[in-house]
N, C-alpha and C positions, 0 to 999 in steps of 0.2 A: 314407223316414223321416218320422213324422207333426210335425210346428211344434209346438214345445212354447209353452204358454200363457203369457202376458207377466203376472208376479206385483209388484203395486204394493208395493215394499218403502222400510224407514228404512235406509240403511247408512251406519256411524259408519268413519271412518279412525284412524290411528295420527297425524294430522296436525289431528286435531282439524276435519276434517270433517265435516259433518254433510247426508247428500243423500237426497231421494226420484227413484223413478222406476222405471221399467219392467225387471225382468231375466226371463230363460228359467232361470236357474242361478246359481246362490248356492252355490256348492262352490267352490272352488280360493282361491287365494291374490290373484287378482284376478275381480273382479265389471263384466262392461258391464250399463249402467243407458240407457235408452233414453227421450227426453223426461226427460231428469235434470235435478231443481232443486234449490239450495244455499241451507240456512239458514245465512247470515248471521248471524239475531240472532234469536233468541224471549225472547217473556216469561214471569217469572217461574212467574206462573198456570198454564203449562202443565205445571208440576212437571217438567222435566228434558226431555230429549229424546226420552223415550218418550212424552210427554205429543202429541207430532207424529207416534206413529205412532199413539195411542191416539184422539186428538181432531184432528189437521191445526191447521196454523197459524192464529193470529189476526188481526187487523187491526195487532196491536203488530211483526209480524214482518218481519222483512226477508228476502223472498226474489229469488234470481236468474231470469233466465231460465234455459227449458229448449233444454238440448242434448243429445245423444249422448256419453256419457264412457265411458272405462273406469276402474277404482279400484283403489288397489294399499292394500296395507296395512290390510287392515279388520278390523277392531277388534269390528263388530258388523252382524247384517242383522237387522233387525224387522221382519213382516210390520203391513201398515197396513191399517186400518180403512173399509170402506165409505165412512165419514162422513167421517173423516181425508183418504181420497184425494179424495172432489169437491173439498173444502177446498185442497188442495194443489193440482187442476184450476185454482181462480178464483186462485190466489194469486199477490200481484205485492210489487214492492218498494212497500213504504208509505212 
């Protein structure tokens, strides 16, 4: 069986989280995210939460470190942007 490719995605929860990071598979009812980090907190400017998958976080954000999760409840998966994921590469809590 060929290793399927790790897709840098946004996935929202029913619990009002909000995480980037690595998945193979974005089907079923729960999603593992690999180097997965948690906004905390964005700003405004980003326009919403797609605005993190469209543009990645700013210096106003508060992000966690990265772990290995799995997520239940989701609500939503956004594929992210080139630009979006280095941003989310260098991002730390401000």
């Amino acid at each position: 069986m060929a290793n399927k490719k790790e897709t840098p995605v946004l996935v929202t929860t029913a619990h009002r989280g909000v995480f980037f990071g690595y998945a193979t598979d974005i089907d079923g009812p729960t999603i593992s995210l690999k180097r997965a980090k948690l906004c905390v907190y964005w700003s405004a400017d980003l326009r919403g939460f797609m605005g993190l998958a469209s543009h990645g976080p700013n210096k106003s954000c508060k992000i966690g470190p990265a772990v290995d999760i799995v997520l239940r409840d989701i609500t939503s998966v956004s594929m992210v942007t080139t630009e979006a994921t280095e941003r989310w590469e260098k991002a730390t809590w401000a």
